[in-house]
Phi, psi and omega in degrees: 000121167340156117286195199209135181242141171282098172226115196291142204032053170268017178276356202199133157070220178313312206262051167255310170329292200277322155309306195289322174291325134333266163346320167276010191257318165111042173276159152284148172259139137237109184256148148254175170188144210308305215222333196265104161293331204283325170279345152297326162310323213281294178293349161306291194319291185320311172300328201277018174250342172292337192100005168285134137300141166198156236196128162242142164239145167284147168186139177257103193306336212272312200300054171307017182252331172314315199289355161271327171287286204324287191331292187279005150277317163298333165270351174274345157309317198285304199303307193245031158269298183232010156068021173249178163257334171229149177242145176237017157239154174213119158217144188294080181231017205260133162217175166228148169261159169234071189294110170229167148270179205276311170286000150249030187270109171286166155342293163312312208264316161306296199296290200290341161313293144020263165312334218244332202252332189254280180286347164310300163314329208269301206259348162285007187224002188258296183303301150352292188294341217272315183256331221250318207293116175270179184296141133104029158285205195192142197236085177245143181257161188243122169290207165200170193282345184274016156285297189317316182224160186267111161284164155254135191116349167204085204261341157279301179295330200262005151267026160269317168294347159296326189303313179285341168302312175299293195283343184283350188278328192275298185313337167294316191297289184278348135255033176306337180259004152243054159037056178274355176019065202253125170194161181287142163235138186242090148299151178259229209253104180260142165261129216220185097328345186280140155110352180100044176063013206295323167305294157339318203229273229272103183302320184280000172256297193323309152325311176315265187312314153004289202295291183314357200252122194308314183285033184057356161217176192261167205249179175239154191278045144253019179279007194216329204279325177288323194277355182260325185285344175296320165311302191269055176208160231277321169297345168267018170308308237213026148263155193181145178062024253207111171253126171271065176302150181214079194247330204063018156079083197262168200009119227188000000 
């Protein structure tokens, strides 16, 4: 029987990447996604041309009173999709970006970066592990390069990913003994939709940050989507506690 990898915002950007690099691997998929059914469906399909099972669920990441009603529509998925009880990979990849600065970062804008990046994760992977995830699976979270170096603007997003750095080293520790595996990946400046697109369409930053780049551009997601599936394989057993940049080597 396949495993099944879990990808939280996977309708869209990395985490559609990061399905599709799963799938060729020959994992089974599940993605969520907040609100667009129809481009998550879009992407079930595009796997199931890989030759995969695959699956979309709605989740609202920010929403933590959700994830126990989540937890049982996922297992009654597993159970009548793919005829298992566990997925063994979960990765934490659902975000949003905010650009402020540290001193107009409002509240509204703390919390929900917050919810979406720390504690969604933090308690969506609490519920998760306790039944679903199995042993001697694997947990990946997603940083950013701006824990390492300081943009200004994103000074809220980017200590929630410290944040997330932090717990993935305890989450290594404490499920280390049911052959758990856990570790962060810090992409650098992707062209992507995310963030409203800034990278992508703004030539003149997208230059910038080139320039800054050992390899000369800025990355793409499939600069990102192999190295997370890569995680969720039997060679990647014995990394763990681990932060991975995929930066193309930025500020250096």
């Amino acid at each position: 029987m396949n495993k099944i990898a879990l990808v939280t915002g996977g309708s869209r950007g990395l985490g559609r990447n990061m399905a599709e690099a799963l799938a060729s691997k020959g994992l089974d998929v599940i993605i969520t996604y907040k609100s667009n059914t129809e481009e998550a469906n879009n992407v079930v399909l595009a796997l199931q041309e890989k030759g995969v099972k695959a699956h979309a669920l709605q989740l609202d990441t920010a929403d933590s009173q959700s994830f126990s009603a989540f937890s049982d529509t996922l297992k009654e998925s597993l159970s009548a999709h793919f005829q298992t009880d566990k997925i063994s990979y979960l990765i934490n990849n659902a975000g949003i970006g905010i650009h402020a600065s540290f001193e107009q970062t409002t509240p509204d804008q703390f919390d929900q970066l917050m919810n979406i990046h720390f504690k969604g994760a933090f308690f969506l992977t609490q519920q998760l592990v306790a039944e679903l995830i199995a042993d001697g699976g694997g947990i990946i979270n997603i940083s950013t390069g701006l824990t390492r170096f300081a943009t200004p603007g994103y000074a809220a997003y980017a200590s929630m990913k410290g944040a997330m750095e932090t717990l993935t080293k305890y989450q290594a520790k404490e499920l280390g003994s049911r052959g758990i595996n856990v570790n962060i990946v810090a992409p650098g400046a992707i062209e992507t939709d995310f963030g409203g697109g800034v990278v992508r369409d703004n030539k003149q930053l997208n230059d910038m940050l080139a320039a800054q780049t050992a390899l000369g551009r800025v990355g793409v997601p499939d600069d990102i989507g192999g190295v997370v599936a890569f995680l969720c394989t039997d060679e990647a057993k014995w990394i763990t506690a681990q932060r991975l940049e995929i930066s193309g080597g930025m500020f250096l």
